[in-house]
mmCIF file of the N, C-alpha and C atoms, coordinates in Angstrom:
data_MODEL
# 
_entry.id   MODEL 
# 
loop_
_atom_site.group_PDB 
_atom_site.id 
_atom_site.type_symbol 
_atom_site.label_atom_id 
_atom_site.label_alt_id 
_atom_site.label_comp_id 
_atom_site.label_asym_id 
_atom_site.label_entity_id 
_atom_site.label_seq_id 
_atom_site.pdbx_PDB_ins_code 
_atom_site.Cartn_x 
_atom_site.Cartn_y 
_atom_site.Cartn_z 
_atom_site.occupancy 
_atom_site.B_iso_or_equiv 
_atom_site.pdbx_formal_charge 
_atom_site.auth_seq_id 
_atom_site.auth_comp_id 
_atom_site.auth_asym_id 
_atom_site.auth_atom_id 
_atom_site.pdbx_PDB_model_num 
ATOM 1   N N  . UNK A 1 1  ? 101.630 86.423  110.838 1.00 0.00 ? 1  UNK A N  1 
ATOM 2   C CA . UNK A 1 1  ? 101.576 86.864  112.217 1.00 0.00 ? 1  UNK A CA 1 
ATOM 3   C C  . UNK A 1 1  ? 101.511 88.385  112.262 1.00 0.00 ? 1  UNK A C  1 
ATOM 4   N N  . UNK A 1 2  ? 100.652 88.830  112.837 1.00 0.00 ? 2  UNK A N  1 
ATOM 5   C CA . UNK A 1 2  ? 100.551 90.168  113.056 1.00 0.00 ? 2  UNK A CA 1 
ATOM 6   C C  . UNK A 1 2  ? 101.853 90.755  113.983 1.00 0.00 ? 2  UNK A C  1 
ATOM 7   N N  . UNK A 1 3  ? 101.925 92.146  113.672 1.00 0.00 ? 3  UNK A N  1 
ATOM 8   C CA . UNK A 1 3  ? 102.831 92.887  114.116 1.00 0.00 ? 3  UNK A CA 1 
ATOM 9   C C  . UNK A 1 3  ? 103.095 94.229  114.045 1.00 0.00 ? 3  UNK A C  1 
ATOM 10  N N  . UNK A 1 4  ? 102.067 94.576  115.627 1.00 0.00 ? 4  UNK A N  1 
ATOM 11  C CA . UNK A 1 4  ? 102.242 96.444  115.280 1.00 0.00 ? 4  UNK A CA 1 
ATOM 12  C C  . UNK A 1 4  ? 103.028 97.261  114.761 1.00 0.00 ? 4  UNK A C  1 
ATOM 13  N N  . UNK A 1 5  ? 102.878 98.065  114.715 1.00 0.00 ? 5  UNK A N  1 
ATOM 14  C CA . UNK A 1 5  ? 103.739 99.295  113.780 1.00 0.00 ? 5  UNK A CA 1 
ATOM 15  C C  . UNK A 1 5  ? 103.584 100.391 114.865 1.00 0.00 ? 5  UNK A C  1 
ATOM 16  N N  . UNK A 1 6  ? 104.431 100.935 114.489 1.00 0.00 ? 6  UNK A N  1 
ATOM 17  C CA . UNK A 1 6  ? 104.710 102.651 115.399 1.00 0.00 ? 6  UNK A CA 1 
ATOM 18  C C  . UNK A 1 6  ? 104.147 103.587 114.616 1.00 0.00 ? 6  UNK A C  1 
ATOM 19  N N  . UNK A 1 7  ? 102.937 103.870 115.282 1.00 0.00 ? 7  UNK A N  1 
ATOM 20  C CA . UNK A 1 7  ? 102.312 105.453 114.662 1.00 0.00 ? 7  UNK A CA 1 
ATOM 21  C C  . UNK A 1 7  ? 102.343 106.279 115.722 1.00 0.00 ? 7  UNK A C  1 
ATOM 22  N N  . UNK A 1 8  ? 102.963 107.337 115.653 1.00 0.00 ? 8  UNK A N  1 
ATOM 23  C CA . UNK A 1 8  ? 103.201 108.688 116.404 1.00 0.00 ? 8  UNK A CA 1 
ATOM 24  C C  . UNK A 1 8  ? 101.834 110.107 115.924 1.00 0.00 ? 8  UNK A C  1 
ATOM 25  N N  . UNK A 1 9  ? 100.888 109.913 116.157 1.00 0.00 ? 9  UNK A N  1 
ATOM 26  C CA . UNK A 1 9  ? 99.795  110.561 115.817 1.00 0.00 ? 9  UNK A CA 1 
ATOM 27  C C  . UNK A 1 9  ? 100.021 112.371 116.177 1.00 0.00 ? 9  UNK A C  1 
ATOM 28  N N  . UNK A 1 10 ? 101.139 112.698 117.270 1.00 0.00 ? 10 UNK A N  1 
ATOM 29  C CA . UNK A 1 10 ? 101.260 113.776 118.220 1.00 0.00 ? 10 UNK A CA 1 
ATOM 30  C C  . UNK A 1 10 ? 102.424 114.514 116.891 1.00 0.00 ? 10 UNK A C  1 
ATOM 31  N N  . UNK A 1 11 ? 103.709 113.514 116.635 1.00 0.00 ? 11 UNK A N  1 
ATOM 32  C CA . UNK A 1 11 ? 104.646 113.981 115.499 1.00 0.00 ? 11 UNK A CA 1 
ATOM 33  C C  . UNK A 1 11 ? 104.120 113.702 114.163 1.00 0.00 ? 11 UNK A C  1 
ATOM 34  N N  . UNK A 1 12 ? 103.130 113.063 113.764 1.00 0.00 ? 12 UNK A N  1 
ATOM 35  C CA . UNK A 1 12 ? 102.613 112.840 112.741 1.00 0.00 ? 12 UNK A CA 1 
ATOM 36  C C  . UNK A 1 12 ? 103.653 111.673 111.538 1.00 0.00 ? 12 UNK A C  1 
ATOM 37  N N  . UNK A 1 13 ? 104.050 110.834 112.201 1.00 0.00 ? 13 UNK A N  1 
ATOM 38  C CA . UNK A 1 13 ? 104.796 110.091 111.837 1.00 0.00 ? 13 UNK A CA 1 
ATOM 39  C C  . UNK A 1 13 ? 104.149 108.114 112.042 1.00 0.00 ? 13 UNK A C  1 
ATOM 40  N N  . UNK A 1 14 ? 104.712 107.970 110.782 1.00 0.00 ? 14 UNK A N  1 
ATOM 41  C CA . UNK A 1 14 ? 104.428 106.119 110.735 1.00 0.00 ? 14 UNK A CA 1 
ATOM 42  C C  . UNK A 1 14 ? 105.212 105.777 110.707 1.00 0.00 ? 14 UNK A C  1 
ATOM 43  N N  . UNK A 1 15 ? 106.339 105.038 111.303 1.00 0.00 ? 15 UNK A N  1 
ATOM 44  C CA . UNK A 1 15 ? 107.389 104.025 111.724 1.00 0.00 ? 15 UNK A CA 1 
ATOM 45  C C  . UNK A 1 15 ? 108.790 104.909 111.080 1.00 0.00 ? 15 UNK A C  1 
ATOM 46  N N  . UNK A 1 16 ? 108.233 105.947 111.648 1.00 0.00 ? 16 UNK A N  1 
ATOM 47  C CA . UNK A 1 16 ? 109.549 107.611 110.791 1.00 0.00 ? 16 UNK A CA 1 
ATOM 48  C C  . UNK A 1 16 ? 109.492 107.914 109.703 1.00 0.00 ? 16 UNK A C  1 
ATOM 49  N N  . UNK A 1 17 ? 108.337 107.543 109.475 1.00 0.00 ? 17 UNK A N  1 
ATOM 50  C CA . UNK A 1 17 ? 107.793 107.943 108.220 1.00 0.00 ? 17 UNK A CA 1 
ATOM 51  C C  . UNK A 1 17 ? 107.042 109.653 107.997 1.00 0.00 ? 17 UNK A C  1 
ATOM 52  N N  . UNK A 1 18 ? 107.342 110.714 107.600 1.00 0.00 ? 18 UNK A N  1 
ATOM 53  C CA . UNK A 1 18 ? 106.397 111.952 108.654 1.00 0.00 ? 18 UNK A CA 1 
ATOM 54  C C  . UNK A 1 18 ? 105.645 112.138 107.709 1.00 0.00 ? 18 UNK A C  1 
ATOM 55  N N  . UNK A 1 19 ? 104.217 113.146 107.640 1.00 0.00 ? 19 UNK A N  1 
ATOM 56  C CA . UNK A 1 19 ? 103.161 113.097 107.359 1.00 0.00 ? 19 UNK A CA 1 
ATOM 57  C C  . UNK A 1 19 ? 102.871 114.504 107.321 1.00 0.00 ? 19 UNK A C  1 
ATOM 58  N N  . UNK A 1 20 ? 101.854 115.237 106.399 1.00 0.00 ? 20 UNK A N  1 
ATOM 59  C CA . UNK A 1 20 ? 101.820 116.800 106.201 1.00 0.00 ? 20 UNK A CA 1 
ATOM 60  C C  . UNK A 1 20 ? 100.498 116.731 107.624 1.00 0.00 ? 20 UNK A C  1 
ATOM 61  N N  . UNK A 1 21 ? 99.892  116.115 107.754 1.00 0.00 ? 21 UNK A N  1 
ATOM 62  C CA . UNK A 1 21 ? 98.919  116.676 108.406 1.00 0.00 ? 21 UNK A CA 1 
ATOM 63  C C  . UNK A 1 21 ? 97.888  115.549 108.828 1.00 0.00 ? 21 UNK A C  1 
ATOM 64  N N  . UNK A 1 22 ? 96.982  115.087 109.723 1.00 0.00 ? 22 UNK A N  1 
ATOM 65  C CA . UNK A 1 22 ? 96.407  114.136 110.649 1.00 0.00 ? 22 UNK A CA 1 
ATOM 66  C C  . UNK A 1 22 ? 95.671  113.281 110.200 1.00 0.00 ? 22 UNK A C  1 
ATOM 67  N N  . UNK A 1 23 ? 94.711  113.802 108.995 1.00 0.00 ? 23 UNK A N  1 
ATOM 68  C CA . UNK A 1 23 ? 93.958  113.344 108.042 1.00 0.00 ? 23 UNK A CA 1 
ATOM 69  C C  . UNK A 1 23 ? 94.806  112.195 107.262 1.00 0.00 ? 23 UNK A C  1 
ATOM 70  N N  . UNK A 1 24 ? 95.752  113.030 106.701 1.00 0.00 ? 24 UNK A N  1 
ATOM 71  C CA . UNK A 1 24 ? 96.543  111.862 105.449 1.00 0.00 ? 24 UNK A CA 1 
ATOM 72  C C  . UNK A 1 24 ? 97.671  110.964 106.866 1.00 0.00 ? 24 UNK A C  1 
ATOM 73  N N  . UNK A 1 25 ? 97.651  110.881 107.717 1.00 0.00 ? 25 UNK A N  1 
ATOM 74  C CA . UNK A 1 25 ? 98.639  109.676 108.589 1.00 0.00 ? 25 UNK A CA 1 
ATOM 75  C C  . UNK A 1 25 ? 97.575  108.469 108.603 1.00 0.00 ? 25 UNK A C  1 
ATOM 76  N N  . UNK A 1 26 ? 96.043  109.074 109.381 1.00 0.00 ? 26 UNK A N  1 
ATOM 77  C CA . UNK A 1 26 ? 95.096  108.439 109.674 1.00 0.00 ? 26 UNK A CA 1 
ATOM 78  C C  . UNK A 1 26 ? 94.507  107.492 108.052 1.00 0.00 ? 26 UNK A C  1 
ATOM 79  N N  . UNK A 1 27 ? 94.784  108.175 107.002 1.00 0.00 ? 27 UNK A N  1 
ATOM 80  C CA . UNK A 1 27 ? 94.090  107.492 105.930 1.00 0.00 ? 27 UNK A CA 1 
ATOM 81  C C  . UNK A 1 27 ? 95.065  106.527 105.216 1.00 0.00 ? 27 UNK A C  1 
ATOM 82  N N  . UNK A 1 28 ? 96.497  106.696 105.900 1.00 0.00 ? 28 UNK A N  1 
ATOM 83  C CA . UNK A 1 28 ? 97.712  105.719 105.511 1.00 0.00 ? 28 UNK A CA 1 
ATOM 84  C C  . UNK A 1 28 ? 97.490  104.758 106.170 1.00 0.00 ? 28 UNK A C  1 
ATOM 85  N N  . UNK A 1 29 ? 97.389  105.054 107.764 1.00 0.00 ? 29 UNK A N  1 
ATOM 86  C CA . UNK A 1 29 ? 97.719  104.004 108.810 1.00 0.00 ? 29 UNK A CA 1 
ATOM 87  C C  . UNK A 1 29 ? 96.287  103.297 108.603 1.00 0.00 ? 29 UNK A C  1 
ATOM 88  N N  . UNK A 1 30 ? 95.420  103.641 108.277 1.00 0.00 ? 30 UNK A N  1 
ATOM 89  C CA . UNK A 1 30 ? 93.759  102.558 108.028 1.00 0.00 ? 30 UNK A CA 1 
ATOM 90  C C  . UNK A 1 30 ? 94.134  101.657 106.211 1.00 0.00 ? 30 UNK A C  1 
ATOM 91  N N  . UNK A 1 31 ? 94.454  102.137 105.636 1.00 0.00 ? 31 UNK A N  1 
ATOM 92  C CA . UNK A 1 31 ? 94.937  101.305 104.319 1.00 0.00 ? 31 UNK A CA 1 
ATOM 93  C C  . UNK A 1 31 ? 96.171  100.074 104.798 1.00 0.00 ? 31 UNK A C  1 
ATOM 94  N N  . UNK A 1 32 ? 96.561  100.770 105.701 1.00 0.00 ? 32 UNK A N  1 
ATOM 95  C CA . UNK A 1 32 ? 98.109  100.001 105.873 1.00 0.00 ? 32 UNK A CA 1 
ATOM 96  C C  . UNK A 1 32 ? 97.414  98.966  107.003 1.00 0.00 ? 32 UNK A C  1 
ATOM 97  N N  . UNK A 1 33 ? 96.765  99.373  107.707 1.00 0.00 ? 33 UNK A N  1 
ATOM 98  C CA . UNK A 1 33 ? 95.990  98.513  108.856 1.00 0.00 ? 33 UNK A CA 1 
ATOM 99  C C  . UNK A 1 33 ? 95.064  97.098  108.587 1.00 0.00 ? 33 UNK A C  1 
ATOM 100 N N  . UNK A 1 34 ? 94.290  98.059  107.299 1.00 0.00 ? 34 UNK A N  1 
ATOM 101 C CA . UNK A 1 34 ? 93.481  96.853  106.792 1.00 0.00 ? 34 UNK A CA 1 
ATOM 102 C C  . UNK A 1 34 ? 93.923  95.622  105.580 1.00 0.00 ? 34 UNK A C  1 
ATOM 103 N N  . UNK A 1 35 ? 94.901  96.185  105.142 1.00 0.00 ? 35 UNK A N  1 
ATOM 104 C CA . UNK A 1 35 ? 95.894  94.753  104.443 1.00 0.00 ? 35 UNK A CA 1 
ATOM 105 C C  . UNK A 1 35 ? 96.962  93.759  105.929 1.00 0.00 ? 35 UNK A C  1 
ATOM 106 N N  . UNK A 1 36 ? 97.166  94.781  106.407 1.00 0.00 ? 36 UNK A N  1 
ATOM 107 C CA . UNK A 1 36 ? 98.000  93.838  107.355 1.00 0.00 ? 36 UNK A CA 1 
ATOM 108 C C  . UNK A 1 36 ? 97.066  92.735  108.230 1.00 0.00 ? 36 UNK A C  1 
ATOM 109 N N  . UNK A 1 37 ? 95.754  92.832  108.061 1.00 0.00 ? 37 UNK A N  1 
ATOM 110 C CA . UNK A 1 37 ? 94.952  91.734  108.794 1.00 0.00 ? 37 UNK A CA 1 
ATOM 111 C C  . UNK A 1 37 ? 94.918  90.992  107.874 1.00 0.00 ? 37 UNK A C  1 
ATOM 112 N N  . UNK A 1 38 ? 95.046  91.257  106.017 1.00 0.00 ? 38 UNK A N  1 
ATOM 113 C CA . UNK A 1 38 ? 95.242  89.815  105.513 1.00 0.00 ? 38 UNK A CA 1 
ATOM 114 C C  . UNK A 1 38 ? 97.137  89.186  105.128 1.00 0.00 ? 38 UNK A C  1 
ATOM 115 N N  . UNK A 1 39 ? 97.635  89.510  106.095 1.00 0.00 ? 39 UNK A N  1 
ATOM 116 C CA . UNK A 1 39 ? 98.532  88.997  105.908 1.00 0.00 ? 39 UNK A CA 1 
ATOM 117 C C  . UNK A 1 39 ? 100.222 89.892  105.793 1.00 0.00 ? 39 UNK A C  1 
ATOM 118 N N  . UNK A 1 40 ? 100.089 91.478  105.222 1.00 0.00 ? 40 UNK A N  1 
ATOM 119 C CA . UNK A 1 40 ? 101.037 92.281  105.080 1.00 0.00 ? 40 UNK A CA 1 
ATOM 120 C C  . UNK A 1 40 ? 101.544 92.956  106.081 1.00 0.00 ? 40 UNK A C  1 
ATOM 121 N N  . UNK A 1 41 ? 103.162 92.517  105.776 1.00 0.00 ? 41 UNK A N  1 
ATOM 122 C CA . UNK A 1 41 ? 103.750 93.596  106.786 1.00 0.00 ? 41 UNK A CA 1 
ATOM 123 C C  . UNK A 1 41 ? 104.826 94.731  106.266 1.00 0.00 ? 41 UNK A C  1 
ATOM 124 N N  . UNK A 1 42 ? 104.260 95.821  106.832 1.00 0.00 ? 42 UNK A N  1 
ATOM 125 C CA . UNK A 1 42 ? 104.951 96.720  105.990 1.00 0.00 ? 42 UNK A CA 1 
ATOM 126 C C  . UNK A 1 42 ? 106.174 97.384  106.627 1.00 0.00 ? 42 UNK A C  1 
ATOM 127 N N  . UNK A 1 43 ? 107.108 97.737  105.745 1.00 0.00 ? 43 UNK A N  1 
ATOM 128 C CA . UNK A 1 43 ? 108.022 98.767  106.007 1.00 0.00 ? 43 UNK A CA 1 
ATOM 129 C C  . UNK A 1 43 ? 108.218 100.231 105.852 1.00 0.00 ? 43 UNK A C  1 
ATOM 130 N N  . UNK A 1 44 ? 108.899 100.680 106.196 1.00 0.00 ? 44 UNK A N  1 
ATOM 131 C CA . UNK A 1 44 ? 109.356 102.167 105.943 1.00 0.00 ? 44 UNK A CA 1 
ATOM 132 C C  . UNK A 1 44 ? 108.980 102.565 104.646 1.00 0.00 ? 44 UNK A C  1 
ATOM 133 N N  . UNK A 1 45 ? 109.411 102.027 103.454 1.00 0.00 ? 45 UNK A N  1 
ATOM 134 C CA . UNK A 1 45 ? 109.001 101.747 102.109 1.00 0.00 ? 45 UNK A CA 1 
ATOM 135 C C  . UNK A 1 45 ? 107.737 101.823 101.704 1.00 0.00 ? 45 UNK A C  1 
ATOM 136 N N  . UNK A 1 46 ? 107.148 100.839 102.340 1.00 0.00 ? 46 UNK A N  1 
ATOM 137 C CA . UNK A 1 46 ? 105.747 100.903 101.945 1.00 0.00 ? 46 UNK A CA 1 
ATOM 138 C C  . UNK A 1 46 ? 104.879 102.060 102.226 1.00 0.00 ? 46 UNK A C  1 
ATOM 139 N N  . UNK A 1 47 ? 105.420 102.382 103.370 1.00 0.00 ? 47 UNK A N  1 
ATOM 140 C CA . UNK A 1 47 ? 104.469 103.556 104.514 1.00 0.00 ? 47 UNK A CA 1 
ATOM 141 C C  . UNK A 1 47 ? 105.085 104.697 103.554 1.00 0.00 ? 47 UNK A C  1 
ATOM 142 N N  . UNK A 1 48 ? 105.933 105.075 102.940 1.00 0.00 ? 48 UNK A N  1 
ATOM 143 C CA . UNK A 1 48 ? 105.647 106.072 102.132 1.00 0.00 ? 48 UNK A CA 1 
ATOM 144 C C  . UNK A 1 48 ? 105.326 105.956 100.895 1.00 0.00 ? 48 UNK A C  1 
ATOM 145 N N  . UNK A 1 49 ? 105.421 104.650 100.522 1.00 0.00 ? 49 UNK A N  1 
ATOM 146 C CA . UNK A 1 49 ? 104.437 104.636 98.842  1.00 0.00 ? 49 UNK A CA 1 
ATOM 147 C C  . UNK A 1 49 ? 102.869 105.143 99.136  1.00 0.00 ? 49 UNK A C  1 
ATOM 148 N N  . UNK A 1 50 ? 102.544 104.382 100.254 1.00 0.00 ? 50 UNK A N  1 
ATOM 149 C CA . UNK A 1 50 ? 101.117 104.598 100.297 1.00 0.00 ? 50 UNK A CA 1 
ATOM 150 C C  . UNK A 1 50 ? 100.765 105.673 100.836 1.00 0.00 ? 50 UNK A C  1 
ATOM 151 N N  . UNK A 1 51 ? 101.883 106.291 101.652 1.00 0.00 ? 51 UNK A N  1 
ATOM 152 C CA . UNK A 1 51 ? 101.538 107.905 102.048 1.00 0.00 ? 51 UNK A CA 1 
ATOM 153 C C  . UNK A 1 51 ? 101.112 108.908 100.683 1.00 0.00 ? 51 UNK A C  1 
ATOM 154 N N  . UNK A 1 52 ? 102.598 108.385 99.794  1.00 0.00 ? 52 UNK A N  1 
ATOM 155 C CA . UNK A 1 52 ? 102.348 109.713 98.257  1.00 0.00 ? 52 UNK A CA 1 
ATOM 156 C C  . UNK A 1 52 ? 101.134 108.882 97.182  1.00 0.00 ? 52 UNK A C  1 
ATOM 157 N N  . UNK A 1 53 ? 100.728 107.920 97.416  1.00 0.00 ? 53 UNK A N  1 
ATOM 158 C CA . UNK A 1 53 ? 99.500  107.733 96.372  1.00 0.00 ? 53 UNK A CA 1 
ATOM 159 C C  . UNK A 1 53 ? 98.623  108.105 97.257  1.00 0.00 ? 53 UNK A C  1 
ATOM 160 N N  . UNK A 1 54 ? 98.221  108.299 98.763  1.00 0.00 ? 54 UNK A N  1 
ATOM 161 C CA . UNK A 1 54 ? 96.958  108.860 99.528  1.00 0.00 ? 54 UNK A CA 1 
ATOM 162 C C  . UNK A 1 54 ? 97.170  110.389 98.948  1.00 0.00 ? 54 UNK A C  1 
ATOM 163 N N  . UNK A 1 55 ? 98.088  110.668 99.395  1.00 0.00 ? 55 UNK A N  1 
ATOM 164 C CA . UNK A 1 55 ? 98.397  112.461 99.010  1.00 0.00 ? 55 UNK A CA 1 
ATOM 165 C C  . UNK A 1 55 ? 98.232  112.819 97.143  1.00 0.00 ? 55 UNK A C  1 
ATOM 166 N N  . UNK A 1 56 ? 98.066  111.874 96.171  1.00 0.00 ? 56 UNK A N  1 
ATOM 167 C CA . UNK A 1 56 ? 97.879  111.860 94.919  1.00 0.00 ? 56 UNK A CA 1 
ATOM 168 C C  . UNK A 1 56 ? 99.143  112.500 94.537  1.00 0.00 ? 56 UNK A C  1 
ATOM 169 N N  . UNK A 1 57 ? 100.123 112.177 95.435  1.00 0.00 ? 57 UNK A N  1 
ATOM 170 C CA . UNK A 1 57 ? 101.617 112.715 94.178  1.00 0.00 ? 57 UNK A CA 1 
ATOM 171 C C  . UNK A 1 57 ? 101.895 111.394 92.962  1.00 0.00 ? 57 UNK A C  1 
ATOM 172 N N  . UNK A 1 58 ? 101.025 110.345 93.760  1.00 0.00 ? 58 UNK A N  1 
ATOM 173 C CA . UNK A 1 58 ? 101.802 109.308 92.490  1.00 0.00 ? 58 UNK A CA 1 
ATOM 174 C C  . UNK A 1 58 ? 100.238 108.858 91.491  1.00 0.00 ? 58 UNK A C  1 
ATOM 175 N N  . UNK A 1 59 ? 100.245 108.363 90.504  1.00 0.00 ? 59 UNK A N  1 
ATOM 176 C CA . UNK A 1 59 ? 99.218  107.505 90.140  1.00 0.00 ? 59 UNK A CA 1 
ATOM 177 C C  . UNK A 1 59 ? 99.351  106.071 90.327  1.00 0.00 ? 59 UNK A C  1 
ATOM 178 N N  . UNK A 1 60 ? 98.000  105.643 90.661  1.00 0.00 ? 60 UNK A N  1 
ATOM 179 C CA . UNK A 1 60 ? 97.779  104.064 90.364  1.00 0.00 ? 60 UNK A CA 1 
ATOM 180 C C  . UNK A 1 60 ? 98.520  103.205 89.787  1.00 0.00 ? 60 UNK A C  1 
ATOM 181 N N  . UNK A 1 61 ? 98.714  103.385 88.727  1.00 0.00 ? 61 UNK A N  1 
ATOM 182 C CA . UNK A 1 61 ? 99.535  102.906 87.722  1.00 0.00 ? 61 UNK A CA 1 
ATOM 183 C C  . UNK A 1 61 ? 101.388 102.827 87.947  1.00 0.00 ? 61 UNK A C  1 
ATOM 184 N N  . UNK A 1 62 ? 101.979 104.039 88.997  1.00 0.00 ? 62 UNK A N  1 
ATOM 185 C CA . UNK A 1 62 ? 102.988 104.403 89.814  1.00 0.00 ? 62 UNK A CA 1 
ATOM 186 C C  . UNK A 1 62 ? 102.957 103.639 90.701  1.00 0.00 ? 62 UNK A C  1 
ATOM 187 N N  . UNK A 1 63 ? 101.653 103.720 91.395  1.00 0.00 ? 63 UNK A N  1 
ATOM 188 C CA . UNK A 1 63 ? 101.817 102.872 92.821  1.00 0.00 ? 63 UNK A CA 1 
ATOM 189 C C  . UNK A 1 63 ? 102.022 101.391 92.438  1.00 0.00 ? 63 UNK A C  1 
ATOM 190 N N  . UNK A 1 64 ? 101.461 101.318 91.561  1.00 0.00 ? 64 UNK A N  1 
ATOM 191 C CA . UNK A 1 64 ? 101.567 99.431  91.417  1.00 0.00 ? 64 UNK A CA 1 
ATOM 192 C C  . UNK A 1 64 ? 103.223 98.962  90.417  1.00 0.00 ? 64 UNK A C  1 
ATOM 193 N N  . UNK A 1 65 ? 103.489 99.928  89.617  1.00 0.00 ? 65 UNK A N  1 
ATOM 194 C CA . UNK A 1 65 ? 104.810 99.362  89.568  1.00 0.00 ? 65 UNK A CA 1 
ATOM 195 C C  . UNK A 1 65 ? 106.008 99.548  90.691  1.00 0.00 ? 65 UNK A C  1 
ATOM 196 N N  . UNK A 1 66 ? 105.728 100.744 91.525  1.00 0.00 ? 66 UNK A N  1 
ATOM 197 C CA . UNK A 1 66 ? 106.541 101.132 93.240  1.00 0.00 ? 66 UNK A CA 1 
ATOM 198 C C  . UNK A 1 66 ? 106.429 100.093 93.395  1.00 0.00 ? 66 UNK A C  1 
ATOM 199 N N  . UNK A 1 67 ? 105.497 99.233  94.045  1.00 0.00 ? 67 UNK A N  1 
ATOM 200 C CA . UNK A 1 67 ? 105.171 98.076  95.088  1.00 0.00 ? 67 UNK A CA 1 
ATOM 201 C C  . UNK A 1 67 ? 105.734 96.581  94.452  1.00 0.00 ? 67 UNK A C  1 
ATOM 202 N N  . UNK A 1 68 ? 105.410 96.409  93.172  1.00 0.00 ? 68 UNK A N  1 
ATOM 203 C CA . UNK A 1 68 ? 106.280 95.319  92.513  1.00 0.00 ? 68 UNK A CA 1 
ATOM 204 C C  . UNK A 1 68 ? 107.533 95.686  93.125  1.00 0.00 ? 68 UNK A C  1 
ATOM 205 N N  . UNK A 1 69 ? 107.867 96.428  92.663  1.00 0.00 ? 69 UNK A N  1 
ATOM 206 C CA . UNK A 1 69 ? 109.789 96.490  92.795  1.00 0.00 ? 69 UNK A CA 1 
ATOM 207 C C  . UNK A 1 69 ? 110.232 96.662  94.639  1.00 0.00 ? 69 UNK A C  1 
ATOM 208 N N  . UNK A 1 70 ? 109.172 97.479  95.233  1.00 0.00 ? 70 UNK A N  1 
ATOM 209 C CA . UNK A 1 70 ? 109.610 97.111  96.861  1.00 0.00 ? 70 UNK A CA 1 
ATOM 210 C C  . UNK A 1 70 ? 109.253 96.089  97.297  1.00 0.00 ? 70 UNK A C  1 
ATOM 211 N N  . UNK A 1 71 ? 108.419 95.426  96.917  1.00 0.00 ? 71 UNK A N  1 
ATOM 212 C CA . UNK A 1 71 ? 107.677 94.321  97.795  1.00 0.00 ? 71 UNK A CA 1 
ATOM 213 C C  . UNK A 1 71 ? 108.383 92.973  97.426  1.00 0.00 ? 71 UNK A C  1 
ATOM 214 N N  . UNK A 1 72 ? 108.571 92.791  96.227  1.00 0.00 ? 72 UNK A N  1 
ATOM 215 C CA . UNK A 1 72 ? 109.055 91.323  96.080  1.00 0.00 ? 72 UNK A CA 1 
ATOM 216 C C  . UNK A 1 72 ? 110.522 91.173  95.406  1.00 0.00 ? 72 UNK A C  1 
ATOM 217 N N  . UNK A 1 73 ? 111.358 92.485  96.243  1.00 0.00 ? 73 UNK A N  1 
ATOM 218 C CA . UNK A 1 73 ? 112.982 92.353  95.671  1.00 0.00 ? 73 UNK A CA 1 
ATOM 219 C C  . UNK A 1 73 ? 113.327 91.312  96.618  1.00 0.00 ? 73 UNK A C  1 
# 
């Protein structure tokens, strides 16, 4: 079942999640947008894993062991 999320585009924030700048909220909230039509719902958690692998603080390889350990504790 779908279920919006709070994006604050004006504070630059995803569900209080905050964001350096308009570009990287917009390229979180469209990644985060287009899994949640197959099925994902995300948290606080998620919205900043996928914030720091958009921003390249993490690698691939980071992001996918992050998401094991948040997603299916």
């Amino acid at each position: 079942m779908y279920r919006p999320i709070h994006i604050d585009r004006e504070n630059l924030t995803i569900m209080g999640i905050t964001f350096p700048d308009l570009a990287t909220l917009n390229n979180t909230a469209n990644a985060i947008g287009s899994n949640m039509y197959e099925g994902f719902e995300p948290k606080a958690t998620h919205v900043s894993l996928i914030r720091d692998y958009v921003m390249n603080k993490i690698t691939f390889a980071q992001f996918v062991e992050a998401a094991r350990n948040t997603i299916y504790v």
